[in-house]
C-alpha positions in Angstrom: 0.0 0.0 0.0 1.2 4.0 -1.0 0.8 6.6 0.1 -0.8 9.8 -1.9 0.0 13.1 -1.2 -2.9 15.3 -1.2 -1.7 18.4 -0.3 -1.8 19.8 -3.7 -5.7 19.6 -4.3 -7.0 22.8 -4.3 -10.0 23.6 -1.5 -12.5 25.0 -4.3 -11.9 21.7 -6.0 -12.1 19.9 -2.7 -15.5 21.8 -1.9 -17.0 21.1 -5.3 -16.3 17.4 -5.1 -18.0 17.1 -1.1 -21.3 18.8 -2.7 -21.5 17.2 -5.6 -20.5 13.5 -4.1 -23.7 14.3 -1.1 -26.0 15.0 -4.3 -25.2 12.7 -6.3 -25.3 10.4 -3.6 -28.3 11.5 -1.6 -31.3 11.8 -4.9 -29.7 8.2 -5.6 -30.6 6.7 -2.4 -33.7 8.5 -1.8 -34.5 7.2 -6.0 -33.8 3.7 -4.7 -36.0 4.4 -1.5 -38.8 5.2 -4.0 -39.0 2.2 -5.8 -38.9 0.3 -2.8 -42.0 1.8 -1.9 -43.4 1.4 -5.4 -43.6 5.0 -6.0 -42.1 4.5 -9.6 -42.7 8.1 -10.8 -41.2 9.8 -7.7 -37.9 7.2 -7.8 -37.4 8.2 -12.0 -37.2 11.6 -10.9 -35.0 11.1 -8.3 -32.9 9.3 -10.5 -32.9 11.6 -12.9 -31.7 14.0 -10.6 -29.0 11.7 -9.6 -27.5 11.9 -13.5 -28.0 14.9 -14.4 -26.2 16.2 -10.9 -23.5 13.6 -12.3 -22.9 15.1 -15.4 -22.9 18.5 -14.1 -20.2 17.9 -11.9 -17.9 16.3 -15.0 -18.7 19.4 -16.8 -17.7 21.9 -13.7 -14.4 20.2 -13.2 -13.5 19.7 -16.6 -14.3 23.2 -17.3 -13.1 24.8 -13.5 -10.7 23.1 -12.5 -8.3 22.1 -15.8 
């Protein structure tokens, strides 16, 4: 096992990756929760939320932080 030196990520990039990861995370668990409870509609739109949140966050590093 290595070790990786972190000390040279930047906090904004640091802070964008937190949000984004709780997001991302948090509408795909409550999308799964949702179908669970077979509210179908309600669980689509969760995960929806989940991709779109995903691709929004490649776009803002790719663009921000290049």
């Amino acid at each position: 096992m290595e070790l990786v030196d972190v000390s040279e990520v930047s906090a904004g990039l640091f802070i964008v990756g937190v949000i984004f990861i709780l997001l991302v995370g948090g509408l795909l668990s409550m999308g799964i929760l949702r179908f669970f409870q077979t509210k179908k509609g309600q669980g689509w739109a969760y995960m929806v939320g989940s991709a779109v949140s995903l691709v929004a966050f490649i776009l803002i590093v790719n663009r921000w932080f290049d």
